[in-house]
Backbone as CSV, one residue per row, in Angstrom:
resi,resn,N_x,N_y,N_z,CA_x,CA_y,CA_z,C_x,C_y,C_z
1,UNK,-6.382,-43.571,-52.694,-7.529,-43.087,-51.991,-7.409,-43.394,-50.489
2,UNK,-6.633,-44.692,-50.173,-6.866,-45.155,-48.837,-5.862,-44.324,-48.010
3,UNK,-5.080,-43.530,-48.867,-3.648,-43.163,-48.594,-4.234,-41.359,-48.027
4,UNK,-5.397,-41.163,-48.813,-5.405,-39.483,-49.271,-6.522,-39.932,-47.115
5,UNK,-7.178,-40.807,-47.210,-8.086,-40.958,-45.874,-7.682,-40.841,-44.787
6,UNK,-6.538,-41.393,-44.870,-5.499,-42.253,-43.538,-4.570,-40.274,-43.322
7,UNK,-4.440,-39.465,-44.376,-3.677,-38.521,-44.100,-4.944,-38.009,-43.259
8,UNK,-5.773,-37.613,-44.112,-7.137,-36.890,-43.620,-7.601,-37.340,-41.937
9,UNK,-7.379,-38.183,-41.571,-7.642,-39.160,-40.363,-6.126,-38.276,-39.620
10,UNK,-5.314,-38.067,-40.093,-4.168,-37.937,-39.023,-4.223,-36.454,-39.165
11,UNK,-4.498,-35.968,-39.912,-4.821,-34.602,-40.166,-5.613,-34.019,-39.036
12,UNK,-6.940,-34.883,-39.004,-8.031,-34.634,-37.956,-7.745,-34.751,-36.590
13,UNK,-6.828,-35.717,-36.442,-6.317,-35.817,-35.118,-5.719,-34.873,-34.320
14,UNK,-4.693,-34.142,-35.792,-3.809,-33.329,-35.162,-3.934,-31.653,-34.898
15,UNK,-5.458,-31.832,-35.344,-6.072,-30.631,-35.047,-6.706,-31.028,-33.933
16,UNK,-7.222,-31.954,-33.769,-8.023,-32.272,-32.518,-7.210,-32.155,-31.450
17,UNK,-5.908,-32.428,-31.699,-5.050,-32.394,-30.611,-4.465,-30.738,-30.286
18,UNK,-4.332,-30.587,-31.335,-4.151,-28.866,-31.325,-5.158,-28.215,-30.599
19,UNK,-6.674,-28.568,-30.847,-7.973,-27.751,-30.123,-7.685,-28.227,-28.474
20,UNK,-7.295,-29.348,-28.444,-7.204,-29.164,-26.753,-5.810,-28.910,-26.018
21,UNK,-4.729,-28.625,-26.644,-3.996,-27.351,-26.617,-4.032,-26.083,-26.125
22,UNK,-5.196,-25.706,-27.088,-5.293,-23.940,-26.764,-6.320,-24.486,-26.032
23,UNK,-7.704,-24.851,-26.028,-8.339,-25.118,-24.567,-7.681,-24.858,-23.079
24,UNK,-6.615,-25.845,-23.019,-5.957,-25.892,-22.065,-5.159,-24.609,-21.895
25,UNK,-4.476,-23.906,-22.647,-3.736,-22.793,-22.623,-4.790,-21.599,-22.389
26,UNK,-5.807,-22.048,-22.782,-6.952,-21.193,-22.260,-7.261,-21.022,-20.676
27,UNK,-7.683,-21.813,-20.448,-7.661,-22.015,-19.164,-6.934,-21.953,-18.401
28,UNK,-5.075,-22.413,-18.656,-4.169,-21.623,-17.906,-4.404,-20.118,-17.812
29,UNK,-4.568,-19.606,-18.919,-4.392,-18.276,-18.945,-5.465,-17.529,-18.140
30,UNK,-6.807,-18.151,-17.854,-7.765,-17.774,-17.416,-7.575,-18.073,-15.990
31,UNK,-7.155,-18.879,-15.775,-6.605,-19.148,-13.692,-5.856,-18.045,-13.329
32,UNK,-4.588,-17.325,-14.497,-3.375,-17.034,-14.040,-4.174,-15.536,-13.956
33,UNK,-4.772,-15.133,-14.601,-5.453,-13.980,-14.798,-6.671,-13.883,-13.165
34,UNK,-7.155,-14.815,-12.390,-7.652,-15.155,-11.275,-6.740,-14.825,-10.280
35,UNK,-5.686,-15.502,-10.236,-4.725,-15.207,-9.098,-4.355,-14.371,-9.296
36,UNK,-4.200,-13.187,-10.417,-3.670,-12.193,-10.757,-4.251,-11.010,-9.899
37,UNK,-5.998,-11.567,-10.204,-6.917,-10.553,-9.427,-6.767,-10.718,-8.077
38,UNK,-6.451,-11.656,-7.398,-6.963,-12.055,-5.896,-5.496,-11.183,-5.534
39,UNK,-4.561,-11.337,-6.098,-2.999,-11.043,-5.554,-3.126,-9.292,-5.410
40,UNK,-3.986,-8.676,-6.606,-3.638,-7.769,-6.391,-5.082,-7.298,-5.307
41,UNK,-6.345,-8.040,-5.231,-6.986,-7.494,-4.131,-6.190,-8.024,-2.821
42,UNK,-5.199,-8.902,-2.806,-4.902,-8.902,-1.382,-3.839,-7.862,-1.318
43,UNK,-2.559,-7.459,-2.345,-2.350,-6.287,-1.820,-2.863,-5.047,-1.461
44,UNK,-4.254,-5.061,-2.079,-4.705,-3.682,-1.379,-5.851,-3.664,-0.019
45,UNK,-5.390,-5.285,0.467,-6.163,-5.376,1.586,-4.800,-4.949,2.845
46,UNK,-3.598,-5.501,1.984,-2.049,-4.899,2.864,-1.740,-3.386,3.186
47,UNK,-2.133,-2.851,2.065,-2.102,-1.589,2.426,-3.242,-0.997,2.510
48,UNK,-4.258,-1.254,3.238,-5.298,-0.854,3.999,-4.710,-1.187,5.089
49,UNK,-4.354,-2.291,5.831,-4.223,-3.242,6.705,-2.775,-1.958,7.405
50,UNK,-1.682,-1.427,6.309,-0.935,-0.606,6.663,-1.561,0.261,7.493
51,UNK,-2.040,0.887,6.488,-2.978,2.596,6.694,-3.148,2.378,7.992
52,UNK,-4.042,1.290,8.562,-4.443,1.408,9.702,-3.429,1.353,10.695
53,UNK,-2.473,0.707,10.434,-1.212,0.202,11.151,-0.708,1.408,11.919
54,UNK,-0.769,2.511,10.584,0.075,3.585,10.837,-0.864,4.459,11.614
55,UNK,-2.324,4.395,11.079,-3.154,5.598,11.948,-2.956,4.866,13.736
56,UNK,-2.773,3.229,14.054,-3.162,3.273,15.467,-1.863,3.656,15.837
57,UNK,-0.499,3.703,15.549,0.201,3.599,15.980,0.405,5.556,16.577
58,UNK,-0.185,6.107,15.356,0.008,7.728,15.471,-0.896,8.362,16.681
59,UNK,-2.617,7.408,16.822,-3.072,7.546,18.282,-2.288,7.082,19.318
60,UNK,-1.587,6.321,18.920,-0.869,5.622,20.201,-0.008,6.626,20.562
61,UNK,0.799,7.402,19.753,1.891,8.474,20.203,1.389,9.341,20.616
62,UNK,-0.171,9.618,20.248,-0.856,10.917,20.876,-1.153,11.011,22.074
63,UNK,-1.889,9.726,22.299,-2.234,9.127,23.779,-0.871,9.362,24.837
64,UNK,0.305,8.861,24.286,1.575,8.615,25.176,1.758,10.030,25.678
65,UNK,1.661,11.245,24.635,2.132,12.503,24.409,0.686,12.797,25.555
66,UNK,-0.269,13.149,25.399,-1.128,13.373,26.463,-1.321,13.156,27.481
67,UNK,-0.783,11.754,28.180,-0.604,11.556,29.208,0.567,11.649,30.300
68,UNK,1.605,12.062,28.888,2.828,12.601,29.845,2.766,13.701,29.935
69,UNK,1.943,14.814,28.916,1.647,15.813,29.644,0.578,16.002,31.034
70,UNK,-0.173,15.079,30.918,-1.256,14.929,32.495,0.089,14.926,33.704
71,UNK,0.431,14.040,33.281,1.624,13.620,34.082,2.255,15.202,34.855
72,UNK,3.009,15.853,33.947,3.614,16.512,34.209,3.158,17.577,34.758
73,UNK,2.107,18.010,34.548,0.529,19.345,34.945,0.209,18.755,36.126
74,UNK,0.175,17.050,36.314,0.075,16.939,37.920,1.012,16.914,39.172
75,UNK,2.357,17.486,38.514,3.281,17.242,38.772,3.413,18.317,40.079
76,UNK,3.294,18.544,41.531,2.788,19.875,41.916,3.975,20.611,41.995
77,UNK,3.900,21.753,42.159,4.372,22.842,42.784,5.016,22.577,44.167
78,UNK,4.833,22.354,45.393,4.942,21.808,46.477,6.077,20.591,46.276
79,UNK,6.111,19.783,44.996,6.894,18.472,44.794,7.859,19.117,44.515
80,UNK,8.120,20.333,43.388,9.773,20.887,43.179,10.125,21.029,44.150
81,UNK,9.396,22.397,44.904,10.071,22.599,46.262,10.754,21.637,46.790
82,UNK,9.947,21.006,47.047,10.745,19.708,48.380,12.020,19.198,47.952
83,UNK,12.233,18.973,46.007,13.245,18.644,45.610,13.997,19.683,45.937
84,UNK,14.366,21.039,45.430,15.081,21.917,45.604,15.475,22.250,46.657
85,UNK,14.772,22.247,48.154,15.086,22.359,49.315,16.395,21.238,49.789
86,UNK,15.392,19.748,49.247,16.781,18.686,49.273,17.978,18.732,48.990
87,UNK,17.875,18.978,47.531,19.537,19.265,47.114,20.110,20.308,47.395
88,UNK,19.609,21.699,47.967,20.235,23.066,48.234,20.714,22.569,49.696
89,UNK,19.820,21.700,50.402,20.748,21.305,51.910,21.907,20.766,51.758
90,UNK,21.936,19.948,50.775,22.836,19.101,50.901,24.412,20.091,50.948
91,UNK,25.441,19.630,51.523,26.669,20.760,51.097,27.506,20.774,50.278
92,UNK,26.903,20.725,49.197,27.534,20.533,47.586,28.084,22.083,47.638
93,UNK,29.352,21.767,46.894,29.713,23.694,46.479,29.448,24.315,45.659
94,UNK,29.440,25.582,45.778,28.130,25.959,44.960,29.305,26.425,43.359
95,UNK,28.627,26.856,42.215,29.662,26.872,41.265,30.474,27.404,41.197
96,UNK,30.099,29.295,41.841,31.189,30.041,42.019,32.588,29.694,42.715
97,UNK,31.977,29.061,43.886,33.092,28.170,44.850,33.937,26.864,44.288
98,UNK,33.330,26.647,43.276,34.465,25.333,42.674,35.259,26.220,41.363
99,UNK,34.661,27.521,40.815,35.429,28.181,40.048,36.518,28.743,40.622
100,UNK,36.172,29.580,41.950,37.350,30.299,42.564,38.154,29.271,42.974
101,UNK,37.877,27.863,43.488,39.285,27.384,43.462,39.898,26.781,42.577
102,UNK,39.509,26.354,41.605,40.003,26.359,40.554,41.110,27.071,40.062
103,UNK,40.505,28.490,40.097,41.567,29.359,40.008,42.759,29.521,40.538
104,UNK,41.800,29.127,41.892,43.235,29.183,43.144,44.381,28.206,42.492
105,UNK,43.726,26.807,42.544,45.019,25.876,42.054,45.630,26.428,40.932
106,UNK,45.174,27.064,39.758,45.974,26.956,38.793,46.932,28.410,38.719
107,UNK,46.773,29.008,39.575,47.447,30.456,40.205,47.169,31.499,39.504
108,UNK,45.499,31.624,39.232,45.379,32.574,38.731,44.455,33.705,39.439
């Protein structure tokens, strides 16, 4: 009898020990399932965080693109000239004149 108690006693234990087992495996499982959620709301705070990344960066090219066209629309008329006048003074030869001698040297 003292024998059938003493099992019953270790019996009890080893369920008792078993119940806080899965308790515990419970609760792992219930954290891992937490960080599970937070991980995946922070990736979709990353790719929000993208999205935006990409929309300022696409104003940013628009902006660049608009203002080099200002740029260029303010660019006057009067300003080519002055360039073109510059370099046509200068006494560079003109293409025909570096073709014909060209020719010349090579005797044709």
């Amino acid at each position: 009898m003292r024998e059938m108690h003493d099992k019953l006693a270790r019996d009890i234990e080893t369920l008792k020990s078993r119940r806080q087992s899965i308790k515990a495996k419970v609760t792992v499982a219930k954290t891992q399932e937490k960080i599970n959620e937070l991980s995946s709301a922070s990736e979709k705070v990353n790719g929000a965080m993208g999205a935006f990344e990409r929309m300022e960066e696409k104003a940013n090219a628009m902006l660049d693109e608009a203002n080099a066209m200002s740029e260029l629309n303010n660019f006057s008329v009067d300003e080519a000239l002055k360039l073109e006048e510059k370099y046509a003074k200068e006494n560079a030869p003109s293409v025909d004149d570096a073709l014909a001698k060209l020719k010349e040297e090579m005797g044709l």
